[in-house]
N, CA and C atoms as a LAMMPS dump frame, in Angstrom:
ITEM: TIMESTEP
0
ITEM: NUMBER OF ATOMS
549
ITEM: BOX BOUNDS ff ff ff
-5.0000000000000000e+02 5.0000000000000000e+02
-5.0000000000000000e+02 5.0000000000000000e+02
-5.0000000000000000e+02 5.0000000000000000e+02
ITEM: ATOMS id mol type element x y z
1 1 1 N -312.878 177.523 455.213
2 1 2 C -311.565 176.9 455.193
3 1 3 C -311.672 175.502 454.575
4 2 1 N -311.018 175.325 453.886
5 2 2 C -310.438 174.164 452.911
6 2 3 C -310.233 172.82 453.727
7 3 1 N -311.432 171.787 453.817
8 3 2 C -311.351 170.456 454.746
9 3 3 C -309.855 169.722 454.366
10 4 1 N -309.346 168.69 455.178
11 4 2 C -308.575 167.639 455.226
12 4 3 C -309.11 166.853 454.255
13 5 1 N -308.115 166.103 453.03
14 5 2 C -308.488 164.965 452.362
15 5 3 C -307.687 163.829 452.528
16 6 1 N -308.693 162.672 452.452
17 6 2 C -307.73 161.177 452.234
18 6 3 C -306.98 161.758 451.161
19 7 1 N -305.727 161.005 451.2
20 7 2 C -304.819 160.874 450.281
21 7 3 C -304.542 159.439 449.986
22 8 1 N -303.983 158.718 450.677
23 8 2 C -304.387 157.148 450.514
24 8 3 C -304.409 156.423 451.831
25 9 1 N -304.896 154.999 452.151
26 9 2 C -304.337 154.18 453.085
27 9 3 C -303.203 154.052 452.966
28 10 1 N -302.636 153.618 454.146
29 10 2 C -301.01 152.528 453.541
30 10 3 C -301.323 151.439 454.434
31 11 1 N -302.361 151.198 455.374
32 11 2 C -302.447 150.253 456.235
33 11 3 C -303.841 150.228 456.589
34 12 1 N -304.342 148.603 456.101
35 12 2 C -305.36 148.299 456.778
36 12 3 C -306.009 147.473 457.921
37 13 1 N -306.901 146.639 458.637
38 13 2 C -306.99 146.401 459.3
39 13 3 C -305.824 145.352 459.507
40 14 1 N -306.075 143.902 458.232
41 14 2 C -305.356 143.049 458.269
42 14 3 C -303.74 143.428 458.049
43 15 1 N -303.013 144.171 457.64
44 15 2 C -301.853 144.826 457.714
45 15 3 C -301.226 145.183 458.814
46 16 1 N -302.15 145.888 459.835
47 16 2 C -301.418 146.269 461.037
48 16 3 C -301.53 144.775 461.763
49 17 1 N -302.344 144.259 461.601
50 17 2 C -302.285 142.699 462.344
51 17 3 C -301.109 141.868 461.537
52 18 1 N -300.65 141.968 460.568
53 18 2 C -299.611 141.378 460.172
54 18 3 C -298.378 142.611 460.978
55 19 1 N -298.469 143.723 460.898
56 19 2 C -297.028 144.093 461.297
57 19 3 C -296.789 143.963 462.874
58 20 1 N -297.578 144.485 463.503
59 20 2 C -297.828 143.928 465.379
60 20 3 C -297.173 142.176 465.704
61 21 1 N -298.028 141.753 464.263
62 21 2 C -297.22 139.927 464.581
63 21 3 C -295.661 139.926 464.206
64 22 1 N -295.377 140.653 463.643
65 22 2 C -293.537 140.518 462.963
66 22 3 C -292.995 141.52 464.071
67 23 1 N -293.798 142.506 465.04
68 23 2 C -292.633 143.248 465.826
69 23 3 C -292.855 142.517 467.134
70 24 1 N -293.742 141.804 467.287
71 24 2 C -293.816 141.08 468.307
72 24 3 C -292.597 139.922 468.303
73 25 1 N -292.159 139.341 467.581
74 25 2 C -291.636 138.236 467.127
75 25 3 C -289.837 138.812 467.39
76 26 1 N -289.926 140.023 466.71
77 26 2 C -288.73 140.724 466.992
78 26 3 C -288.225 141.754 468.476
79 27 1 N -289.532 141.544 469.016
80 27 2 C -289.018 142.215 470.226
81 27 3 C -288.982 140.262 471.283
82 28 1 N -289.118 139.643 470.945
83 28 2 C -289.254 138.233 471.609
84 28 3 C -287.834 137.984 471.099
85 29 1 N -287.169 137.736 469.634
86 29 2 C -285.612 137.994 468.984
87 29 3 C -285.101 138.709 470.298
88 30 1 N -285.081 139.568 470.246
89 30 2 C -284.026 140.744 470.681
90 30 3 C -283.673 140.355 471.849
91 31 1 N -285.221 140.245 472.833
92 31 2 C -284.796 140.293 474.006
93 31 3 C -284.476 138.08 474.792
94 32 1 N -284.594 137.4 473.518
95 32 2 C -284.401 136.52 473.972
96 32 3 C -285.378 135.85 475.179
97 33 1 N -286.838 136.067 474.673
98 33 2 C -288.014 135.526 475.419
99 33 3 C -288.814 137.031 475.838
100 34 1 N -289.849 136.453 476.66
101 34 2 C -290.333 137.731 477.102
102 34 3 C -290.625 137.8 478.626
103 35 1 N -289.475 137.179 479.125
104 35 2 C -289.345 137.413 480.787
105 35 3 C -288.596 138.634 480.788
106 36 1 N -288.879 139.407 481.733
107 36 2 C -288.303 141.025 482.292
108 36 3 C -289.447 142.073 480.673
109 37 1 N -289.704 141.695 480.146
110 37 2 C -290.757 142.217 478.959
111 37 3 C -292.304 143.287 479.737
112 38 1 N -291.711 144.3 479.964
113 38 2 C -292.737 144.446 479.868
114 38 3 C -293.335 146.114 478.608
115 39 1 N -294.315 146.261 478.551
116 39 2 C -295.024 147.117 477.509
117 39 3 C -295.749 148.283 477.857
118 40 1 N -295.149 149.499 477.833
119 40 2 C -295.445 150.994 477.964
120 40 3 C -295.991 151.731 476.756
121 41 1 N -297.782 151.975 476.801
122 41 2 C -298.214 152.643 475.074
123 41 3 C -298.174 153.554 475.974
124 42 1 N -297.87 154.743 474.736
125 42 2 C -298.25 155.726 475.181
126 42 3 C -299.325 156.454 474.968
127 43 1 N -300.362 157.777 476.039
128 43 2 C -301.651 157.435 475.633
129 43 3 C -301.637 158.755 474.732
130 44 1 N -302.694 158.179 473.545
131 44 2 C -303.878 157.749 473.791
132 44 3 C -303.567 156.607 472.644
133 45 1 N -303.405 156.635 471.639
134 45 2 C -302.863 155.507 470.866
135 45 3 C -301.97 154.415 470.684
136 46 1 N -300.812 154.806 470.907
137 46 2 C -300.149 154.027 471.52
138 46 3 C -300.152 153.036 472.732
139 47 1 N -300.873 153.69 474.104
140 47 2 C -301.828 152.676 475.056
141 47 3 C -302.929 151.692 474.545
142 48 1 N -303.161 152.175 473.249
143 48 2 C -304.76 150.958 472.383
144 48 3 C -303.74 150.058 471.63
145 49 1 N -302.337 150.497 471.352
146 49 2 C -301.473 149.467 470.719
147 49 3 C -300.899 148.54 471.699
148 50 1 N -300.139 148.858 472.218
149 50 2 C -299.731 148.122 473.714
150 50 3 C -300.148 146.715 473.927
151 51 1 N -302.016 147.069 474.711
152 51 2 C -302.619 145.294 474.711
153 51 3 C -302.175 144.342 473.278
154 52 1 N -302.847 144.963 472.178
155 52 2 C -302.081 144.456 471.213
156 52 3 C -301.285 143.728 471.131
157 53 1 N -300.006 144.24 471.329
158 53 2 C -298.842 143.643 471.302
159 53 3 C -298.656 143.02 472.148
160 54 1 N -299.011 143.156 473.142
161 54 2 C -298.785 141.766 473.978
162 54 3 C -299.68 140.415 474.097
163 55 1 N -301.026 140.917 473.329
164 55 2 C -301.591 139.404 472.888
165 55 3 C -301.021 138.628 471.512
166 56 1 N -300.412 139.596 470.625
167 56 2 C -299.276 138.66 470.163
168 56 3 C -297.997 138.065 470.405
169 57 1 N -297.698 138.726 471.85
170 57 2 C -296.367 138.024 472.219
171 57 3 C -296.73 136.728 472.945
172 58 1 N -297.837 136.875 473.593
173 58 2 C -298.234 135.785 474.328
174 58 3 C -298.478 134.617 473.648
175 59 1 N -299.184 135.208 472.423
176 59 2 C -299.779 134.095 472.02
177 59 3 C -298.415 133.105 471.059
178 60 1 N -296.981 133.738 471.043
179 60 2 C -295.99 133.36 470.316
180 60 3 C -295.314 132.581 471.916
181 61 1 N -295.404 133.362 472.677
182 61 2 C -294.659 132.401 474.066
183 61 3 C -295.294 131.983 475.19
184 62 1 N -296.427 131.834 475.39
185 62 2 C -297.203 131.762 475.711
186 62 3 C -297.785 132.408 477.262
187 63 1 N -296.853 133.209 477.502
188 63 2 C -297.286 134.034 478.38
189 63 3 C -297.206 135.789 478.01
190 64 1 N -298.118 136.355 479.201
191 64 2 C -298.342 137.701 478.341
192 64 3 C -297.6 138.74 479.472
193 65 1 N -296.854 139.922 478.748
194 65 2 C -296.164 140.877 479.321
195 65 3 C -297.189 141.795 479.786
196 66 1 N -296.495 142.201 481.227
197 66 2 C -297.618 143.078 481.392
198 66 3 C -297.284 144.586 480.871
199 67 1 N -298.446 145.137 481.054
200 67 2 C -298.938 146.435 480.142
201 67 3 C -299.084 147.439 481.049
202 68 1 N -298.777 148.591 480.664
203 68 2 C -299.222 149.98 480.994
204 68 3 C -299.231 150.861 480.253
205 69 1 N -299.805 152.34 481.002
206 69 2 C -299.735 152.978 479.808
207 69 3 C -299.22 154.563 480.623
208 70 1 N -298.87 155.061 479.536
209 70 2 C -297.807 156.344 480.005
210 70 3 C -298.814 157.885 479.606
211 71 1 N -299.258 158.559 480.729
212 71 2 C -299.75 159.923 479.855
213 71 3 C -298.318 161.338 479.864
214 72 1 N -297.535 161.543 478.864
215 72 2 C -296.699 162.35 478.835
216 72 3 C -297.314 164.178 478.498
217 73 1 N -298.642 164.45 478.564
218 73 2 C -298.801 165.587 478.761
219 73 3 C -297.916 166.869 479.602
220 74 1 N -297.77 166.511 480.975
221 74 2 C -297.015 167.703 481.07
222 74 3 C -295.583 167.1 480.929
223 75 1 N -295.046 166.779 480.422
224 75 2 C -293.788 166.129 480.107
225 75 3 C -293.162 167.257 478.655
226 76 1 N -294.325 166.959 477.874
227 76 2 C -294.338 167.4 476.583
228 76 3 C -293.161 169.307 476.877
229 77 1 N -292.596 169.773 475.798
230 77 2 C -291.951 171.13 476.134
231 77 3 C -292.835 171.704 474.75
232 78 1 N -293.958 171.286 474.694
233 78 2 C -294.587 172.66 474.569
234 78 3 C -295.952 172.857 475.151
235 79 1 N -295.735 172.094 476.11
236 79 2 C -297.131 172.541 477.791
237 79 3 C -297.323 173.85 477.692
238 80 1 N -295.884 174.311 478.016
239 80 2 C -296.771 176.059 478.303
240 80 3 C -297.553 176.793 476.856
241 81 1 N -297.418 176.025 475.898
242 81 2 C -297.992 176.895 474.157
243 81 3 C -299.586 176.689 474.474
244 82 1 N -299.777 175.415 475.32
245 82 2 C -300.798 175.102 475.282
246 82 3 C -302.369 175.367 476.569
247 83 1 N -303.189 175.739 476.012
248 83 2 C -303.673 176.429 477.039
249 83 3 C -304.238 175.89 478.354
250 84 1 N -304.981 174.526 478.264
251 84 2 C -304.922 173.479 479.077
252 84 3 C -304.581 172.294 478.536
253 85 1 N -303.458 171.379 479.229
254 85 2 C -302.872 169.808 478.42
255 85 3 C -304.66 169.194 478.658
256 86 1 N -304.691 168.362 478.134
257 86 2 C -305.494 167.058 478.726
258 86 3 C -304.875 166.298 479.38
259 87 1 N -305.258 166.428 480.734
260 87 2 C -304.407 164.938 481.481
261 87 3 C -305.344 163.901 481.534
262 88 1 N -304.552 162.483 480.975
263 88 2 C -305.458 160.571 480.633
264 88 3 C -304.858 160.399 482.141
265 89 1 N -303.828 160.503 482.933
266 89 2 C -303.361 159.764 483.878
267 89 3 C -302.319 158.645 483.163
268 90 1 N -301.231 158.706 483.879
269 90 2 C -300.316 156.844 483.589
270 90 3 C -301.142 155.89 484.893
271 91 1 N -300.99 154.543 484.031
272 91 2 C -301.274 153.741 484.955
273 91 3 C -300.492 152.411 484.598
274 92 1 N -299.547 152.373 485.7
275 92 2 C -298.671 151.381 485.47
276 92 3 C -298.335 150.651 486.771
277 93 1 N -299.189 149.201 486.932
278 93 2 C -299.044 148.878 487.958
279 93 3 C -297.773 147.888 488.224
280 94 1 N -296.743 147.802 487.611
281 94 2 C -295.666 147.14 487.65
282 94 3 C -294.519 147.923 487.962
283 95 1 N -293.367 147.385 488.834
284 95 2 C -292.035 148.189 488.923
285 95 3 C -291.319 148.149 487.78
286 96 1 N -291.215 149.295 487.453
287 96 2 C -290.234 149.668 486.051
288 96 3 C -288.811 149.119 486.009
289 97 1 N -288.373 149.303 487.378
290 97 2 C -286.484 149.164 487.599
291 97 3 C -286.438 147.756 487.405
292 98 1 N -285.171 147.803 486.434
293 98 2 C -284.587 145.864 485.888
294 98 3 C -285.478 145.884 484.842
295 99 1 N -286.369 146.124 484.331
296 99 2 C -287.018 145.257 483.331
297 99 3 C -286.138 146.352 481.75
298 100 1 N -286.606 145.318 480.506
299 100 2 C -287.015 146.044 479.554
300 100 3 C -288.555 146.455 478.92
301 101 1 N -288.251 147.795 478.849
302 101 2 C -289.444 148.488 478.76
303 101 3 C -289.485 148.41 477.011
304 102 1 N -290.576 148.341 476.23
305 102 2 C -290.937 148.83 475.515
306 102 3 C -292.132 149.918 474.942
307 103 1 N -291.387 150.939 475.025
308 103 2 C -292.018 151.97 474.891
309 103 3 C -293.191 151.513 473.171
310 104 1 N -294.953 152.242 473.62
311 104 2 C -295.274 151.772 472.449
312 104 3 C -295.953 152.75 471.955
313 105 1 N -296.126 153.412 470.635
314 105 2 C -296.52 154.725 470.003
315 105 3 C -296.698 154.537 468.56
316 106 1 N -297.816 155.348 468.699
317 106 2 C -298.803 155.124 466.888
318 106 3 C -297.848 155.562 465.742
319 107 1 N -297.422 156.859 465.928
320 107 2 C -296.26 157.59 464.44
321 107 3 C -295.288 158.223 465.312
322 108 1 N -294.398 157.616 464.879
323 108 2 C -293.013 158.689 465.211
324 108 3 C -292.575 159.728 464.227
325 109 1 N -292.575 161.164 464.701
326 109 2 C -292.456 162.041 463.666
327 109 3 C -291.161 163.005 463.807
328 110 1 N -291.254 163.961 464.704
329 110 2 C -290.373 164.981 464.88
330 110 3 C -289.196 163.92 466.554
331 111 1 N -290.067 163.026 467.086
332 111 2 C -289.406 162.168 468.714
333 111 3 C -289.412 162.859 469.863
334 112 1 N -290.148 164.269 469.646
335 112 2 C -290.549 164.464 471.058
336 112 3 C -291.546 164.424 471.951
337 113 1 N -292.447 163.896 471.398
338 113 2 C -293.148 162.948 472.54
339 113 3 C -292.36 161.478 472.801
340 114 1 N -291.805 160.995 472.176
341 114 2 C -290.915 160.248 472.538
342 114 3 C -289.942 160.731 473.732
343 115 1 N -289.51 161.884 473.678
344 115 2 C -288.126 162.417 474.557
345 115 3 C -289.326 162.738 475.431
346 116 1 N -290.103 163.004 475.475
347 116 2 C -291.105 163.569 476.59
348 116 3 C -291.851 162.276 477.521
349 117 1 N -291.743 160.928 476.958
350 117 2 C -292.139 159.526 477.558
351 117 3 C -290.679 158.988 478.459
352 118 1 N -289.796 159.193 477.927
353 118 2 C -288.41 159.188 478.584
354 118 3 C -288.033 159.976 479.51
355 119 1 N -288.389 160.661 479.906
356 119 2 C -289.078 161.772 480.804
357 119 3 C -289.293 161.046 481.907
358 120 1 N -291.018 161.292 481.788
359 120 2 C -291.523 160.828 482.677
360 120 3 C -291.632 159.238 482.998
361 121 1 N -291.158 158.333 482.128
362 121 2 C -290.836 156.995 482.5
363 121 3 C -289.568 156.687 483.582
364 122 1 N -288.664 157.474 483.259
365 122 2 C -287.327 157.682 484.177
366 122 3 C -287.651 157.96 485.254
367 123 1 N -288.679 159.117 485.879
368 123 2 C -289.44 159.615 487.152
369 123 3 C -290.278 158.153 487.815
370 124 1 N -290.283 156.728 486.855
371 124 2 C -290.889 156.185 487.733
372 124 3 C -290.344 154.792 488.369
373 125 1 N -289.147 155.269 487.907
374 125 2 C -287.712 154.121 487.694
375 125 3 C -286.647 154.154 486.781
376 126 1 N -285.649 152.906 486.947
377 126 2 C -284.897 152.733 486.718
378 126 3 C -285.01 151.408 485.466
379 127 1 N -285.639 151.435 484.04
380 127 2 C -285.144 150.396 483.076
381 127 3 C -284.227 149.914 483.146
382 128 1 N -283.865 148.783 482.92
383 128 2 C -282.841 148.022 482.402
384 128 3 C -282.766 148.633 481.036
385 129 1 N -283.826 148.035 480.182
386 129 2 C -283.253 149.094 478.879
387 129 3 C -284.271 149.259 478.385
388 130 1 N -284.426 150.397 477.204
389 130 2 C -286.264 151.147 476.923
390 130 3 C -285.284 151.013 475.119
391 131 1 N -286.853 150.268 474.885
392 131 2 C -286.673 150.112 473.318
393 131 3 C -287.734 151.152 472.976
394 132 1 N -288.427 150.715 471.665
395 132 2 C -289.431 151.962 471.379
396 132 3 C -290.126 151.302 470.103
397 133 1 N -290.95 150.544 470.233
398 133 2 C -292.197 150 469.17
399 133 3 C -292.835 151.297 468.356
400 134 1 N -293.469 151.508 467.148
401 134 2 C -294.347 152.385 466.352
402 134 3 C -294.853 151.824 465.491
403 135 1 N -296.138 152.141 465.249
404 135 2 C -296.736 151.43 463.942
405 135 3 C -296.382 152.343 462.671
406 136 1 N -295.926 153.482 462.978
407 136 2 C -295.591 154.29 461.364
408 136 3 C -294.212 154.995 461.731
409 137 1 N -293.27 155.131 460.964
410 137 2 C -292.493 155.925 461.191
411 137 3 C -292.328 156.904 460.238
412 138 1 N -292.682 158.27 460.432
413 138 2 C -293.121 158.832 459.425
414 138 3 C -291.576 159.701 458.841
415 139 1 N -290.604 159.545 459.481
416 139 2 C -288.832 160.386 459.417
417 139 3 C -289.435 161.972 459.828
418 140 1 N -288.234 162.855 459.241
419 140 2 C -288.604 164.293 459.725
420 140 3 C -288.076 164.404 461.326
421 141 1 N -287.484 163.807 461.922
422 141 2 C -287.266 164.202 463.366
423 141 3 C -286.056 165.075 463.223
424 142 1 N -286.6 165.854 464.485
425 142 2 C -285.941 166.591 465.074
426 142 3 C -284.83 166.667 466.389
427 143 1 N -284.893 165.58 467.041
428 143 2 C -284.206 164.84 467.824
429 143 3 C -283.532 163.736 467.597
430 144 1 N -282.832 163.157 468.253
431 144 2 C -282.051 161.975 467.883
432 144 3 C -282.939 160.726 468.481
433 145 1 N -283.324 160.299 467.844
434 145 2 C -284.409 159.225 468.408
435 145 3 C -284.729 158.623 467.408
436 146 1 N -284.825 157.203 467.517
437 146 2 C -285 155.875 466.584
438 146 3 C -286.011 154.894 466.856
439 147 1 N -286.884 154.326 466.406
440 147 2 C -288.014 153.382 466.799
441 147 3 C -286.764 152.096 466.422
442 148 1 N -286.96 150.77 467.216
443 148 2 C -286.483 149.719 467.268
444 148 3 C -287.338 148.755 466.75
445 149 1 N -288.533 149.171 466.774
446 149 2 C -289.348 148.278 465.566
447 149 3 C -290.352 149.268 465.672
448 150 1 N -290.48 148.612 464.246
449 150 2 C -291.226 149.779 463.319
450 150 3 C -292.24 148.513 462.107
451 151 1 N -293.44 148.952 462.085
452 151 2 C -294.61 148.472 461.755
453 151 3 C -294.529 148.858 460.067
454 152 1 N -294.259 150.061 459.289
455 152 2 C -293.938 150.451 458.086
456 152 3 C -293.376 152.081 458.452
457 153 1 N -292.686 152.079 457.486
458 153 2 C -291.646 153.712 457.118
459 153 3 C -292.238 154.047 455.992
460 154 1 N -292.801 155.398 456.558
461 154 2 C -293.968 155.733 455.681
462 154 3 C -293.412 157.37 455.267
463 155 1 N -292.619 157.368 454.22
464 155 2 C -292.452 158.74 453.848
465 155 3 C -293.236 159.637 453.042
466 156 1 N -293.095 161.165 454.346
467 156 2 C -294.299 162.034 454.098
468 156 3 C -294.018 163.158 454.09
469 157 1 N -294.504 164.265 453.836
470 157 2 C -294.291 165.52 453.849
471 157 3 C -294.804 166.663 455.251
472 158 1 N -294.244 167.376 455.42
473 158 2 C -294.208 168.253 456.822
474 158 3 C -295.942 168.474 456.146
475 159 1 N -296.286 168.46 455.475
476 159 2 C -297.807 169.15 454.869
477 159 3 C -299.165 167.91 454.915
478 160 1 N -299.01 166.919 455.454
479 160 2 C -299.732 165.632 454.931
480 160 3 C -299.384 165.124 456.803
481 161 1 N -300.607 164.737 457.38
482 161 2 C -301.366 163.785 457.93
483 161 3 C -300.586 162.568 458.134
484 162 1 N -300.556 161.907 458.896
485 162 2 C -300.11 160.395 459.134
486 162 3 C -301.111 160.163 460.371
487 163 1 N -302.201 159.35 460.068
488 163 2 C -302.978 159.016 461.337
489 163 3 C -303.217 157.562 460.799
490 164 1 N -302.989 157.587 462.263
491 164 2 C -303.538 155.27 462.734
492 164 3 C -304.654 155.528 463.814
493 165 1 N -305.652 154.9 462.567
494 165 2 C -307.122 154.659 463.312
495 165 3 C -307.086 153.17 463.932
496 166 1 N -307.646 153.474 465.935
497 166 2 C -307.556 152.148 466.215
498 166 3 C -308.98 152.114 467.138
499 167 1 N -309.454 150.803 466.968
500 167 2 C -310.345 150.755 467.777
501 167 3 C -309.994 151.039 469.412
502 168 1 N -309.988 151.035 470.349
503 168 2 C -311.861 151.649 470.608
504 168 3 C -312.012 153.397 470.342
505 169 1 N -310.845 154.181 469.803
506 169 2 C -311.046 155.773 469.723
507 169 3 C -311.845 155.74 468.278
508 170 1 N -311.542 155.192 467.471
509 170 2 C -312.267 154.594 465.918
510 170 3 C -313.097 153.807 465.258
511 171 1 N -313.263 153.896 464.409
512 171 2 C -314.538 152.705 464.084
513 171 3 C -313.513 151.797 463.574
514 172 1 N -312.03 151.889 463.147
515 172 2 C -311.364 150.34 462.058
516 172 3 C -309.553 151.096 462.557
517 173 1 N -309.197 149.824 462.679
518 173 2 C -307.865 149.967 462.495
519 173 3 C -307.625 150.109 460.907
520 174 1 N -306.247 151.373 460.961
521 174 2 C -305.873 151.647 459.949
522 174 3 C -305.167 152.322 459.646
523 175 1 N -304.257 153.052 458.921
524 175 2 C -303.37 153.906 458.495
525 175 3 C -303.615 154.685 457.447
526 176 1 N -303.618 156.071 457.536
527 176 2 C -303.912 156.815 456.436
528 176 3 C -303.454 158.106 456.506
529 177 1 N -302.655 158.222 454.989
530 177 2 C -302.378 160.191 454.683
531 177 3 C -303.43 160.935 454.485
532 178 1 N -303.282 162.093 455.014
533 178 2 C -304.458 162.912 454.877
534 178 3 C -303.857 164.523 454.436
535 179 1 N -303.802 165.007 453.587
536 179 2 C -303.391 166.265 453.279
537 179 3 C -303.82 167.504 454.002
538 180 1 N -303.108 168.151 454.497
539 180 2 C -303.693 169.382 455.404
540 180 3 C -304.019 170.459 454.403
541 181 1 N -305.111 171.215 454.921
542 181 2 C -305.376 172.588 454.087
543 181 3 C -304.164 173.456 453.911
544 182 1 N -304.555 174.094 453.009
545 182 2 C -303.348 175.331 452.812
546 182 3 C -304.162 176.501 453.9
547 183 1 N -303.395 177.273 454.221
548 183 2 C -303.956 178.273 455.144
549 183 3 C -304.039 179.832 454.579
């Protein structure tokens, strides 16, 4: 069978550190500081983005939001396709109800792992209001669901790869198309 190829970067180390600093800046805009702020990745990538983002919010206001992270495995509606989920565990040691949440996730593609974090975030409270951070937004959804900041809009084909390499699952932060085999 016919391997996966690079196709190109669109994001490298210093890139995603420039876009994390401009959505940081805009989720600090929006919400008018970063009191009630707090930051939901989702795992497994999106939880390695998360700290991230909140050592750039801090370091813009000088205090840091706290962090958690969300595992939406059985959340997901296609659990049963799958033969065992992997469960990471959520670990979120803060009360959810009143705050704004920002939900945080590597590519938004089809939004249902998105609708599947909304889910189980709702099961653990009551938001004030849930935004939704991504470092790629790749379009193609299938749901009604929108990232509120977005790192780059990266248009791709149902046939092509969108992966963000982040440390510690990777050796380099990064962004890259990768073409899938024909089958």
């Amino acid at each position: 069978m016919e391997q996966p190829q690079l196709k190109a970067q669109i994001m490298d180390e210093q890139a995603m550190s420039r876009a994390l600093t401009r959505i940081a800046h805009e989720i600090i805009e929006r919400n008018e500081g970063a009191d009630g702020v707090a930051l939901v990745g989702i795992v497994r990538r999106g939880a390695a983005l998360a700290p991230m983002l909140a050592d750039e919010i801090a370091k813009i206001e000088g205090t840091r939001p706290p962090v958690g992270s969300l595992d939406v495995s059985f959340y997901r509606d296609d659990v049963s396709r799958r033969i065992a989920p992997v469960e990471f565990g959520t670990d979120i040691k803060f009360d959810v109800d009143g705050r704004d949440i920002v939900l945080v996730d590597d590519v938004l593609y089809t939004g249902r792992t998105i609708r599947a974090a909304l889910d189980a975030l709702i099961d653990l409270g009551r938001p004030k209001t849930v935004q939704l951070a991504v470092m790629v937004d790749r379009g193609h959804r299938e749901l009604p669901i929108r990232a509120d900041y977005v790192g780059k809009n990266v248009p791709s084909s149902h046939e092509e790869d969108v992966r963000v390499s982040i440390r510690p699952y990777d050796e380099s932060n990064s962004v890259e198309i990768w073409t899938r085999p024909v089958a």
